[in-house]
DONU-158386 format. One line per 8 residues: number of its first residue (from 1); their letters; for each residue y, z, x negated of N, C-alpha, C, O, CB. Coordinates in steps of 0.001 Angstrom, whole numbers, padded with zeros to 6 digits. Glycine has a CB too. Example, Ala and Ser with C-alpha at 12.3 -4.5 7.8 and 13.67 -1.06 7.14 Angstrom:
REM DONU-158386
1) as) -005690:007800:-013190:-004500:007800:-012300:-003300:007800:-013200:-003319:008465:-014236:-004473:009046:-011308 | -002250:007080:-012850:-001060:007140:-013670:000030:007870:-012900:001138:008039:-013409:-000598:005725:-014084 .
END
This chain:
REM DONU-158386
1) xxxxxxxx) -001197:000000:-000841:000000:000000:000000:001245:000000:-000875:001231:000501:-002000:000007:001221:000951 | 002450:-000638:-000278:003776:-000773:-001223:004162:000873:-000651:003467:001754:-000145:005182:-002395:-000766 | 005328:000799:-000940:007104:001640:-001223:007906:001040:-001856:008147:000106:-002620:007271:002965:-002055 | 008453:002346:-000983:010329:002158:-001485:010927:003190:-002198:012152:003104:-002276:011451:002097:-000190 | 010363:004216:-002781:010919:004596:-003769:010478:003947:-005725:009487:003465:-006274:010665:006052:-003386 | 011333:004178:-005980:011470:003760:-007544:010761:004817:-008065:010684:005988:-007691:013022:003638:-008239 | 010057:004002:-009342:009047:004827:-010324:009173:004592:-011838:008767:003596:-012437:007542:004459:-009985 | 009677:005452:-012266:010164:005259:-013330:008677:005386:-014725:007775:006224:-014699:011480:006400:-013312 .
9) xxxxxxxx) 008819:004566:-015520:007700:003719:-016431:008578:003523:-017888:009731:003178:-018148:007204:001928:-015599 | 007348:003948:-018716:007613:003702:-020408:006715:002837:-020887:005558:003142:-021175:007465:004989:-021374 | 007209:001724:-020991:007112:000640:-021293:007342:000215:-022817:008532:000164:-023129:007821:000128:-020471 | 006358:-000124:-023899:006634:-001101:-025152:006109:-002231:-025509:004897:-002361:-025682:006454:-000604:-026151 | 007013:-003227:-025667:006527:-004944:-025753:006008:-005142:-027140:006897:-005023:-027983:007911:-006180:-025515 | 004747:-005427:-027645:004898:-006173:-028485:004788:-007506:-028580:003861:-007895:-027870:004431:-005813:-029076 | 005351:-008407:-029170:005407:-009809:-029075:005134:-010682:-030400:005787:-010375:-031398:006716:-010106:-028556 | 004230:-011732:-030482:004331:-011856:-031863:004310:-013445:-031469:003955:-013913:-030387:003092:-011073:-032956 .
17) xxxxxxxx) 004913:-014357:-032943:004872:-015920:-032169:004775:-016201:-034088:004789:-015417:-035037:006774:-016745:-030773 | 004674:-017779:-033975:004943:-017939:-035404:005745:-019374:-035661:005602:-020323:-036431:003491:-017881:-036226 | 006816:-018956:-034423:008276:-019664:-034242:009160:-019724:-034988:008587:-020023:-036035:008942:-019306:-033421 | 010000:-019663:-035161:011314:-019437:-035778:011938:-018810:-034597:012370:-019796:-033999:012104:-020777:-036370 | 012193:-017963:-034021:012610:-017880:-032669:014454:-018011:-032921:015254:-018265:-032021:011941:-016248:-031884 | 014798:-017763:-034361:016773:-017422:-034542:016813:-019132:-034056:017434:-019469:-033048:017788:-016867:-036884 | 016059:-020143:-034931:016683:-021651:-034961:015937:-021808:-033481:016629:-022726:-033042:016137:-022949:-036492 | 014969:-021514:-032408:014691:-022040:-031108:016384:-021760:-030633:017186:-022631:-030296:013261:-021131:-030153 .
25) xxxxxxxx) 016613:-020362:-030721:017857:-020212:-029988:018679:-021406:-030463:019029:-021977:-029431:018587:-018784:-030252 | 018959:-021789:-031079:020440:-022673:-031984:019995:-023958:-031283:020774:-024721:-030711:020483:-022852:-034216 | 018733:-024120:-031373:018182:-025544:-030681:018817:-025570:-029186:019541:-026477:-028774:016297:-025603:-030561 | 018409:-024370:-028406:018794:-023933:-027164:017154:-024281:-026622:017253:-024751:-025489:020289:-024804:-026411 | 016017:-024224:-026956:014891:-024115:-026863:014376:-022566:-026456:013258:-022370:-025979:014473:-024651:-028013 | 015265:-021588:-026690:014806:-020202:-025850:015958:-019696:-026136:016870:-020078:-026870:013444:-019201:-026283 | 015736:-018302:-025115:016757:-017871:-024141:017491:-017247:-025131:016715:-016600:-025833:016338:-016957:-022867 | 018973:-017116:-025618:019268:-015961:-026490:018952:-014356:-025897:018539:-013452:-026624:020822:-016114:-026817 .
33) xxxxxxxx) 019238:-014208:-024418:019256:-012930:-023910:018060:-012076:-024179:018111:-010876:-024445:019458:-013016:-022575 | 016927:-012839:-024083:015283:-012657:-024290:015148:-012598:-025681:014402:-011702:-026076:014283:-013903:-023699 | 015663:-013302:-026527:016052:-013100:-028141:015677:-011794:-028366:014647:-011297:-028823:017678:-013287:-028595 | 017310:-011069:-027719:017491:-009648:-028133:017185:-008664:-027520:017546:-007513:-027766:018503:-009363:-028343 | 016492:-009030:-026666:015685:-008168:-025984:013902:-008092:-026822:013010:-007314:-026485:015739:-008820:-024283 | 013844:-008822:-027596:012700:-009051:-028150:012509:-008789:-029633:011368:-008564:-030037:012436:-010249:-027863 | 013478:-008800:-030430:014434:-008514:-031650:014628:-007024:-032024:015571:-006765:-032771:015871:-009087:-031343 | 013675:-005807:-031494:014683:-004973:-031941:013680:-004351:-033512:014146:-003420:-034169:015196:-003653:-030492 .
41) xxxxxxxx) 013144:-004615:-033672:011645:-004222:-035088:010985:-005527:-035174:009987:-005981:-034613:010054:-002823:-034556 | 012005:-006119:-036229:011258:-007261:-036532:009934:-007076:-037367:010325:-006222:-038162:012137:-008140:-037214 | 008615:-007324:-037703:007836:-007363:-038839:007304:-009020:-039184:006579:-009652:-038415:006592:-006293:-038558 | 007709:-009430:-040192:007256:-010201:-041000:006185:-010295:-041667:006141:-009624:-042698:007834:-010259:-041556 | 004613:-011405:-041199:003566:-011162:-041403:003556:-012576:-042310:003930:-013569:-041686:002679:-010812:-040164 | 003144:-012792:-043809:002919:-013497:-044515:001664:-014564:-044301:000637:-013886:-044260:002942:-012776:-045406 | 001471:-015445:-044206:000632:-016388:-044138:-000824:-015836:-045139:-000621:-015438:-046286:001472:-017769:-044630 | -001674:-015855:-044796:-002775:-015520:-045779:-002888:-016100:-046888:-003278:-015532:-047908:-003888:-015661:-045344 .
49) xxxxxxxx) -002466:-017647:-046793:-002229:-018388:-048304:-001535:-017550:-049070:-001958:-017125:-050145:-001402:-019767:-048332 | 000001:-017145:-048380:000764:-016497:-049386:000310:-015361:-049746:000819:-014772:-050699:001974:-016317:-049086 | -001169:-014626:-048756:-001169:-012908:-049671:-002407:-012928:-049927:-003004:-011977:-049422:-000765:-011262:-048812 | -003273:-013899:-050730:-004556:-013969:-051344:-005294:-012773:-051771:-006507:-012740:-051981:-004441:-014711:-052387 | -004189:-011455:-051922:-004703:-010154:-052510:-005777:-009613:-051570:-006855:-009122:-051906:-003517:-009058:-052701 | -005193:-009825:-050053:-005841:-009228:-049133:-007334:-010442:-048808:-008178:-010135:-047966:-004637:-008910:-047808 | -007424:-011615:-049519:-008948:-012278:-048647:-009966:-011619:-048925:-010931:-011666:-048161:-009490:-013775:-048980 | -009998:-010830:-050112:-011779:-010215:-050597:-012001:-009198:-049359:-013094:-009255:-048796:-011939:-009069:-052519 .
57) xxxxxxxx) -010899:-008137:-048833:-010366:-007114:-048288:-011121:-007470:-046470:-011845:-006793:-045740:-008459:-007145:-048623 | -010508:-008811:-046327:-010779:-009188:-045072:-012375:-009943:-044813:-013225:-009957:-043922:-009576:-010121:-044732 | -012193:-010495:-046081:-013931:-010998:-046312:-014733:-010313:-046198:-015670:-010623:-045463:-014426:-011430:-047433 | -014719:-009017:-046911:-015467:-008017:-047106:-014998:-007486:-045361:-016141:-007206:-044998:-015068:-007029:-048666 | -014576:-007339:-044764:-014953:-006789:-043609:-015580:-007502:-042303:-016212:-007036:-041356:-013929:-006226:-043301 | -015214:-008649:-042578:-016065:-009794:-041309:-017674:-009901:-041640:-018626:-010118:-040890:-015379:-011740:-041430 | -017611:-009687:-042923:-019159:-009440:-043577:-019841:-008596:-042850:-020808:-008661:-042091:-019243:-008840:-045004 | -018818:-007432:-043416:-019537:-005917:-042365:-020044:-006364:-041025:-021214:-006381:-040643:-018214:-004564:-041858 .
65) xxxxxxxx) -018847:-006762:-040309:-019257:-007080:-039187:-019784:-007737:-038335:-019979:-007444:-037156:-018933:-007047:-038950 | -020256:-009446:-039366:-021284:-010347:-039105:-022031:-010003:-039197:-022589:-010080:-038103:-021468:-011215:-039506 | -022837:-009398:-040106:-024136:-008783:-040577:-024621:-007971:-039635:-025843:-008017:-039490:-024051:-008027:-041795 | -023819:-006998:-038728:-024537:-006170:-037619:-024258:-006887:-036593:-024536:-006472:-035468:-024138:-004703:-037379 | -023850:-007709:-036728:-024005:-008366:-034966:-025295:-009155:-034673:-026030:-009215:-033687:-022698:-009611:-034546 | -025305:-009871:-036160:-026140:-010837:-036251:-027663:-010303:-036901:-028704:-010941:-037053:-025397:-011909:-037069 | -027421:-009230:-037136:-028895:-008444:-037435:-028869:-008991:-038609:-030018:-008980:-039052:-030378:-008715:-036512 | -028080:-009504:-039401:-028572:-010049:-040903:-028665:-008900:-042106:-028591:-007728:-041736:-027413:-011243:-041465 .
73) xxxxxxxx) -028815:-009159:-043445:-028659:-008362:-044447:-027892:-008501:-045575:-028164:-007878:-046601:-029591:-008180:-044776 | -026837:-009351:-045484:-025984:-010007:-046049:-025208:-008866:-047152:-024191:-008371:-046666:-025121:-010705:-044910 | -025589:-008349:-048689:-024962:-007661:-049521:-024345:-008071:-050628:-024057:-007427:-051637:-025583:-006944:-049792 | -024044:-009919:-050191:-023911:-010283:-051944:-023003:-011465:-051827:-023351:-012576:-051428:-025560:-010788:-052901 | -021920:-011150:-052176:-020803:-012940:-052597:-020774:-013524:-053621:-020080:-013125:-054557:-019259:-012982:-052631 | -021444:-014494:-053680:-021583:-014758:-055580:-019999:-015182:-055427:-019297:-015363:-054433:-023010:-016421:-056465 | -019700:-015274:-057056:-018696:-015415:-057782:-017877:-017179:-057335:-016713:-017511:-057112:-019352:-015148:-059401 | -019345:-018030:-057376:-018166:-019359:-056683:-017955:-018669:-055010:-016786:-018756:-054636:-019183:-021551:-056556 .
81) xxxxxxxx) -018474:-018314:-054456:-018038:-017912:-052906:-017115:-017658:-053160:-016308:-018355:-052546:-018578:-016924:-052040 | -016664:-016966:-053799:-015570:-016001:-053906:-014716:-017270:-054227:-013999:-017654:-053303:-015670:-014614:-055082 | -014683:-017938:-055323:-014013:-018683:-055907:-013400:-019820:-054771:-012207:-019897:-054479:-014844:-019144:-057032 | -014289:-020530:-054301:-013933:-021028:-053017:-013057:-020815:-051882:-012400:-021760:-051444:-014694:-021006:-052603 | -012973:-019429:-051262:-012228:-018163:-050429:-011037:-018264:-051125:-010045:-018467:-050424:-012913:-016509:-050502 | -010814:-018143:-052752:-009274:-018214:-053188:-009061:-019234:-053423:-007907:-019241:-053851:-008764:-017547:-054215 | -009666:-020731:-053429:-008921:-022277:-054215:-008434:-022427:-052328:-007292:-022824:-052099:-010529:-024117:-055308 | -009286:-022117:-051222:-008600:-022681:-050264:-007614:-022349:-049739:-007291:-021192:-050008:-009102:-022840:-049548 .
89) xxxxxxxx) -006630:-023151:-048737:-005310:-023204:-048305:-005228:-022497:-047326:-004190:-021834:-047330:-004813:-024348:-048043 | -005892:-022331:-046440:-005982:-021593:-045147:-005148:-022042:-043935:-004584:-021219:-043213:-005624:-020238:-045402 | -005102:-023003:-043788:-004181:-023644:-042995:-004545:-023254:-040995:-003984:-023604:-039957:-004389:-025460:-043553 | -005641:-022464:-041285:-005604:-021757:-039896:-005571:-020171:-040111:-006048:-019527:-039177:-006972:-022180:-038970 | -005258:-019710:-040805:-004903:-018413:-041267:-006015:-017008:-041251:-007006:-017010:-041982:-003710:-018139:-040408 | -005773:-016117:-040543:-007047:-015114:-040873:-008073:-015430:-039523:-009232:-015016:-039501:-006488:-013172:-040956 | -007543:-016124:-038548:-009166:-016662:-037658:-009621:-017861:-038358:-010779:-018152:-038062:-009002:-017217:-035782 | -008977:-018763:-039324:-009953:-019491:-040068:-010954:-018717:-040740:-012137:-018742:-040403:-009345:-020272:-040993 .
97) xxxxxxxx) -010542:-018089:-041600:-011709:-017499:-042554:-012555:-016092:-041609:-013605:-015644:-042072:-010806:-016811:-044274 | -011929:-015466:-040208:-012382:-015331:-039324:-014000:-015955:-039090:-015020:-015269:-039163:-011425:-015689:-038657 | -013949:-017242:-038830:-014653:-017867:-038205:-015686:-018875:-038994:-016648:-019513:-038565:-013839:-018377:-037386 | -015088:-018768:-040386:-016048:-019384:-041367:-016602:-018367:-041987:-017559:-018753:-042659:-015489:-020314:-042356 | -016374:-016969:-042071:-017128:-015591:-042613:-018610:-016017:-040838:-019811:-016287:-040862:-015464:-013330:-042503 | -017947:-015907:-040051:-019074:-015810:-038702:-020206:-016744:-038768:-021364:-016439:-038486:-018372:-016182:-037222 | -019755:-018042:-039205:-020629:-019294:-039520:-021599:-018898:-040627:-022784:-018842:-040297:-019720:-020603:-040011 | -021322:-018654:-041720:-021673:-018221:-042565:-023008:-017416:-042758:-024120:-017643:-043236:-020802:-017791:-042768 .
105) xxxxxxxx) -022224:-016137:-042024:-023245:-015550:-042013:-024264:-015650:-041276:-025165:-014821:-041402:-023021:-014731:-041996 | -024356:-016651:-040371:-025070:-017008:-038914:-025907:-017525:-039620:-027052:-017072:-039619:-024437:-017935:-037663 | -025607:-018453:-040296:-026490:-019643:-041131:-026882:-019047:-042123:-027858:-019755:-042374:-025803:-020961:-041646 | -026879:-017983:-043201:-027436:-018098:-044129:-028913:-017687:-043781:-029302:-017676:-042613:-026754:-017473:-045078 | -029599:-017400:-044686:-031095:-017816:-044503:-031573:-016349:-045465:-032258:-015502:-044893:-031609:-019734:-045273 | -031194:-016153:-046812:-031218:-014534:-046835:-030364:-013761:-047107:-029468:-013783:-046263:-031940:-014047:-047517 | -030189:-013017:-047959:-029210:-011517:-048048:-028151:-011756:-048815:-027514:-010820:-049299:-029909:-010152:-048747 | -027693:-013538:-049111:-026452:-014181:-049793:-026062:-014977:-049142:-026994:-015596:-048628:-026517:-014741:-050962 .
113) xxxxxxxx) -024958:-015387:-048813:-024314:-016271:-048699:-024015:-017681:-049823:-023419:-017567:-050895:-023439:-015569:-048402 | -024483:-018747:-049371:-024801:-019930:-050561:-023385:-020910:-049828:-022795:-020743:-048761:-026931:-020917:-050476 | -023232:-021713:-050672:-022066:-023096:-050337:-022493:-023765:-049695:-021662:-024313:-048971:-021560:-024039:-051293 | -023974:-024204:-049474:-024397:-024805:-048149:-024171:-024104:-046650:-024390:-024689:-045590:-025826:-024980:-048301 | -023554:-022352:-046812:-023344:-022253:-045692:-021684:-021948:-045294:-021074:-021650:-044267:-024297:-021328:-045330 | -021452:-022121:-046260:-019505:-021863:-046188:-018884:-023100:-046040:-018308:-023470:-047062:-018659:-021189:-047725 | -018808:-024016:-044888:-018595:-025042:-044311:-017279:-024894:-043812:-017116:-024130:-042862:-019534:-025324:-043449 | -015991:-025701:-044456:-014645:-025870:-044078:-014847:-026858:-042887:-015526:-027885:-042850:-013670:-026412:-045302 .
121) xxxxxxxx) -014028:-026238:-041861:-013667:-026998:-040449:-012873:-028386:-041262:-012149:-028340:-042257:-012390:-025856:-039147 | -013252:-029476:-040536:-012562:-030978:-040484:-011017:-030975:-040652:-010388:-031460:-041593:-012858:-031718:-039010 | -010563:-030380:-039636:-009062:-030135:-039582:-008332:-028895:-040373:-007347:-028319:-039910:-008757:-029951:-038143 | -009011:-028524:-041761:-008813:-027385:-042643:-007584:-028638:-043551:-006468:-028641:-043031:-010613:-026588:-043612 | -007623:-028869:-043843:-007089:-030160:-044651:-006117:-031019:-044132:-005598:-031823:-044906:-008105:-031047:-044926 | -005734:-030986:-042798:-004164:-031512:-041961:-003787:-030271:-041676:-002907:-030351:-040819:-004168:-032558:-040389 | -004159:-028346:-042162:-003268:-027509:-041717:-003570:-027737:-040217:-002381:-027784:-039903:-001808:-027767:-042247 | -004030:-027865:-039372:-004248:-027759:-037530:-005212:-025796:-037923:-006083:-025292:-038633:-005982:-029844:-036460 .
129) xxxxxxxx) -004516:-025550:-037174:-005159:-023978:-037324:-005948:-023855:-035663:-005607:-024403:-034615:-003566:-022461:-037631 | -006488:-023416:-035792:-007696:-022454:-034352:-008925:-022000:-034334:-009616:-021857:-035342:-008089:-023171:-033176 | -009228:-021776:-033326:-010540:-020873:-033499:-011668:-020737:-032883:-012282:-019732:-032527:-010338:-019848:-033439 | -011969:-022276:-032755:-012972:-023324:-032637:-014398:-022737:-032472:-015180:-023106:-031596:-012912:-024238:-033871 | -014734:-021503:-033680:-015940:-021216:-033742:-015985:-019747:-032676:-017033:-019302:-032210:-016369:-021096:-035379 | -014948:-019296:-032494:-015088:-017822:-031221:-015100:-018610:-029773:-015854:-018288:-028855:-013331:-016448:-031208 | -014239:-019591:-029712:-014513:-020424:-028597:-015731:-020883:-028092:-016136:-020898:-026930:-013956:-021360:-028756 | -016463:-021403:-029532:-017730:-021686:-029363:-018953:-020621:-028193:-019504:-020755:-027100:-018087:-021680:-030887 .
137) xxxxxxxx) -018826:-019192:-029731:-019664:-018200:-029062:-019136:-017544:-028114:-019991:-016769:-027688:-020133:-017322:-029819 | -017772:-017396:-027317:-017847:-017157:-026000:-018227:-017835:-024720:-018405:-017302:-023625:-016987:-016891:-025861 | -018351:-019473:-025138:-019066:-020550:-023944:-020455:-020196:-024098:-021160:-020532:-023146:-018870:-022384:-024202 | -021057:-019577:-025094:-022812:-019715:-024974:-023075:-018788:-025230:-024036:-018747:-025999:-023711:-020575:-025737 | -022372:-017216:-024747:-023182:-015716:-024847:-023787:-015832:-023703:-024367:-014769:-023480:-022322:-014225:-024939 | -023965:-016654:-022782:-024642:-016175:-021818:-026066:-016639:-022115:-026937:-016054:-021470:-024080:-016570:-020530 | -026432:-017506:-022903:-027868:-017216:-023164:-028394:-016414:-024288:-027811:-015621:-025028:-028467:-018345:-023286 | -030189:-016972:-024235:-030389:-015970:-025202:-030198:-016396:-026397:-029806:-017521:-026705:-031543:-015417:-025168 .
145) xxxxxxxx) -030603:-015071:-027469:-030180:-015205:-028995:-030693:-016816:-028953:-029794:-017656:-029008:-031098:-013964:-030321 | -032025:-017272:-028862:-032867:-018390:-029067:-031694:-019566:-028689:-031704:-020580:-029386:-034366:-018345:-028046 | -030955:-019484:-027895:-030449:-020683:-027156:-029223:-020534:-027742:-028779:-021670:-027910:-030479:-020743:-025519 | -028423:-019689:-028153:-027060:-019695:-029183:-027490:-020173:-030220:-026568:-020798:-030743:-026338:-018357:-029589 | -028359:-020226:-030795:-028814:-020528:-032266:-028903:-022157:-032462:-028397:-022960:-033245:-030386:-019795:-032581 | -029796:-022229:-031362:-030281:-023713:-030613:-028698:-024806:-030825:-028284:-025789:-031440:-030752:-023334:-028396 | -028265:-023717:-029766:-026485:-024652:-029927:-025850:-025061:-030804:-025321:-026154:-031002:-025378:-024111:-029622 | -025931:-023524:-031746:-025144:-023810:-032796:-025610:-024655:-033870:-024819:-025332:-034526:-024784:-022737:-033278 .
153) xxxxxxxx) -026907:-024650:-034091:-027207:-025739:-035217:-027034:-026810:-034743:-026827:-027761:-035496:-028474:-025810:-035816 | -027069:-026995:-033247:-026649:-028385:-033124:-025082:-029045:-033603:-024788:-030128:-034110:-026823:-028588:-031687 | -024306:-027939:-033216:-022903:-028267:-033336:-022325:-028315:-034888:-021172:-028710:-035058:-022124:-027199:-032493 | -023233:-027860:-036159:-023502:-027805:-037276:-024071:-028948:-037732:-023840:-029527:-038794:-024107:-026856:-037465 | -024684:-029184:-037033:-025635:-030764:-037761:-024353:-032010:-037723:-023973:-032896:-038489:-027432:-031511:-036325 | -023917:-031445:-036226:-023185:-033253:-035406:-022140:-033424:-036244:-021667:-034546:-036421:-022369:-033332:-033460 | -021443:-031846:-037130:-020090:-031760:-037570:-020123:-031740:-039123:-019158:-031375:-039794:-019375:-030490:-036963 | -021271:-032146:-039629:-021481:-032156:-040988:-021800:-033757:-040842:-021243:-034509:-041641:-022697:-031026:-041644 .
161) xxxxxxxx) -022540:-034219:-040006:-022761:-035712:-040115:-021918:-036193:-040065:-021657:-037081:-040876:-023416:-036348:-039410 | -021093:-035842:-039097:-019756:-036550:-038982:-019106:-036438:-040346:-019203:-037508:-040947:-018794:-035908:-037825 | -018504:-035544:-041001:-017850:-035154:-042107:-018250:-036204:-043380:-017564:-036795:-044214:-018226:-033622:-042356 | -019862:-036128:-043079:-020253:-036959:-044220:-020779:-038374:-044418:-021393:-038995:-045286:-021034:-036362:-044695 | -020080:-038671:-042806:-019970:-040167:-042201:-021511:-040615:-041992:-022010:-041731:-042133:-019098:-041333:-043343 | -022156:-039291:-041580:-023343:-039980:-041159:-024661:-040375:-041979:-025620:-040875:-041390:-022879:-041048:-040733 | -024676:-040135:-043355:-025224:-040218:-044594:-026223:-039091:-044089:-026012:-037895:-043886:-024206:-039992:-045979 | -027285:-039789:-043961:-028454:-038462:-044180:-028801:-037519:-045588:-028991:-036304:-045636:-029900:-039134:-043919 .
169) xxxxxxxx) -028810:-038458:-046639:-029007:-037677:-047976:-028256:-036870:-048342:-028519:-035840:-048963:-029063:-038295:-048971 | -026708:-037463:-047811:-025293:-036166:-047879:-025608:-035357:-047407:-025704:-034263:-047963:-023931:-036244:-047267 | -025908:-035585:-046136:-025523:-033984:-044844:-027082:-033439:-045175:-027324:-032433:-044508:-025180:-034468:-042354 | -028256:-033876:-046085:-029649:-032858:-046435:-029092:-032469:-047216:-028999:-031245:-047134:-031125:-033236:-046858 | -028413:-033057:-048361:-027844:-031975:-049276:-027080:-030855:-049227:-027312:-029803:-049823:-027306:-032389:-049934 | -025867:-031169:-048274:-024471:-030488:-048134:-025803:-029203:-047561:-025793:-028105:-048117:-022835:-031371:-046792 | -026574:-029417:-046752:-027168:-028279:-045642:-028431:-027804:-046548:-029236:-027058:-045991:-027731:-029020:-043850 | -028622:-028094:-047612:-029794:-027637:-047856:-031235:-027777:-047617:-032184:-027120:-048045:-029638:-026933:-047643 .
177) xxxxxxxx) -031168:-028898:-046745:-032522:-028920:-046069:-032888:-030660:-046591:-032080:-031519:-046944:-032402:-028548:-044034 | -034983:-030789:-046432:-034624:-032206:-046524:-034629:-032826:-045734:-034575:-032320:-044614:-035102:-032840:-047136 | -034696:-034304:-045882:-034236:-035381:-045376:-035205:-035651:-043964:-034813:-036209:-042939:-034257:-036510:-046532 | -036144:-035269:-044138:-037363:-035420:-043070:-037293:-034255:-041800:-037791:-034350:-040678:-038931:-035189:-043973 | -036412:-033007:-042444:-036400:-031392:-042002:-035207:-031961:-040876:-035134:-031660:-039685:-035833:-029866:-043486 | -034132:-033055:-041803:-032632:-033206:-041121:-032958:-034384:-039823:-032240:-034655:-038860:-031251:-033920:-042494 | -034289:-034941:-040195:-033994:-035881:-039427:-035090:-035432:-038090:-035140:-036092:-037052:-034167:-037378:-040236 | -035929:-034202:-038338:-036867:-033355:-036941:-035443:-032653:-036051:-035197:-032819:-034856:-038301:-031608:-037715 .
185) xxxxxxxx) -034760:-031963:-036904:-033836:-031770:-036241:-032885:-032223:-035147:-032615:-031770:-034035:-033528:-031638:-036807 | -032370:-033532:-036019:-031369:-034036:-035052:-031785:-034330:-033790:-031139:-034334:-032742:-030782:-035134:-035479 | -033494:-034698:-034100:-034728:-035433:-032834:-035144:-034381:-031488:-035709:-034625:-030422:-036557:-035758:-033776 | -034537:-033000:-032123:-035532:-032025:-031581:-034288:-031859:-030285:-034507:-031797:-029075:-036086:-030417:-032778 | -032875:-031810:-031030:-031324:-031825:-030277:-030482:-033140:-030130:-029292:-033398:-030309:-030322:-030887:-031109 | -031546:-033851:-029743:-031301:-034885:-029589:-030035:-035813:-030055:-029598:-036846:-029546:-031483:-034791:-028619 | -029711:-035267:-030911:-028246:-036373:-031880:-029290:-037473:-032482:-030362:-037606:-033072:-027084:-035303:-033718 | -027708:-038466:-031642:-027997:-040099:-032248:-027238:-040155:-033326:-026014:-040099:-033210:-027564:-041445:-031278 .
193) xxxxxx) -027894:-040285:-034647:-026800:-040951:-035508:-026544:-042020:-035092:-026072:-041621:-034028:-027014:-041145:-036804 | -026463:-042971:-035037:-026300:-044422:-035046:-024889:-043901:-033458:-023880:-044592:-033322:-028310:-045687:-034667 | -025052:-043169:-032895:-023990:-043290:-031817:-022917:-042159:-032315:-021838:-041889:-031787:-024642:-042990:-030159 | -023529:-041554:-033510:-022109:-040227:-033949:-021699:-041639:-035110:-020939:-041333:-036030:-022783:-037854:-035055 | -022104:-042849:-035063:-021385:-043833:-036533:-020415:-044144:-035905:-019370:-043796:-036455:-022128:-045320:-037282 | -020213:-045032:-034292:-019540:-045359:-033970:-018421:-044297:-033549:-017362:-044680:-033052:-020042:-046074:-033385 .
END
């Protein structure tokens, strides 16, 4: 049921964008009034490229937390992993490496993480940032473990073939597996190469 008396409420906004919001105003692209109403504790959050100190920090905790979701046993980053984690750009910021720590650990096979399973998204390299792979596992928690797995190697196979234009000997290598293993696979999830060429 409504009323008519007033109820007085403590209220705090936080708002975060990764606008310029001073030059939207100047543009006249947003409101100044909403500006300063929004303006009063600014914090300035650095791009992950720019604070590389913190990736081992954040690595090391998606680990933690892949590993118990995923029932894995994951205790070990070799030295190129690592090396890899700092040469890249991060052009989707901490849900990129978010979501390539999740891949990762999904895929590896034992208690390390190898370069066949630390797979840069397509659009890592035009800077397009998102978060492609949580999107993923929230469309397919509703089945079982068996049938997320199912999915996901599919969506792993189609996006490495693609990457590697379709080359079977590439995408057995890039994945680790052979050529006969890559090609039960694609058969079993039914990917056409010949229709991921075109």
């Amino acid at each position: 049921m409504g009323g008519n008396k007033p109820i007085n409420v403590d209220v705090r906004i936080i708002a975060a964008t990764n606008v310029d919001l001073a030059r939207a105003v100047e543009d006249g692209k947003f409101r100044l009034d909403l500006y300063y109403r929004l303006n009063i504790i600014k914090i300035s959050l650095p791009p992950l490229r720019e604070r590389k100190d913190d990736l081992m920090e954040l690595t090391s905790y998606f680990v933690k937390h892949y590993r118990k979701v995923f029932n894995k046993e994951i205790d070990f980053l070799p030295s190129r992993i690592i090396d890899l984690l700092l040469e890249h750009n991060w052009p989707g910021n901490v849900r990129e490496l978010k979501n390539l720590i999740q891949r990762a650990v999904l895929m590896s096979k034992d208690n390390v993480i190898t370069e066949s399973d630390l797979v840069f998204d397509e659009f890592s390299s035009n800077g397009a940032g998102g978060d492609s792979f949580s999107q993923f596992f929230n469309n397919n928690l509703g089945g079982s473990l068996k049938e997320i797995m199912a999915s996901f190697e599919k969506e792993v196979l189609s996006c490495v073939l693609k990457k590697e234009e379709c080359s079977v000997p590439q995408t057995a290598k890039k994945l680790g597996v052979g050529k006969t293993a890559l090609y039960d696979k694609t058969k079993r999830h039914g990917i056409s190469i010949k229709e991921l060429k075109r």
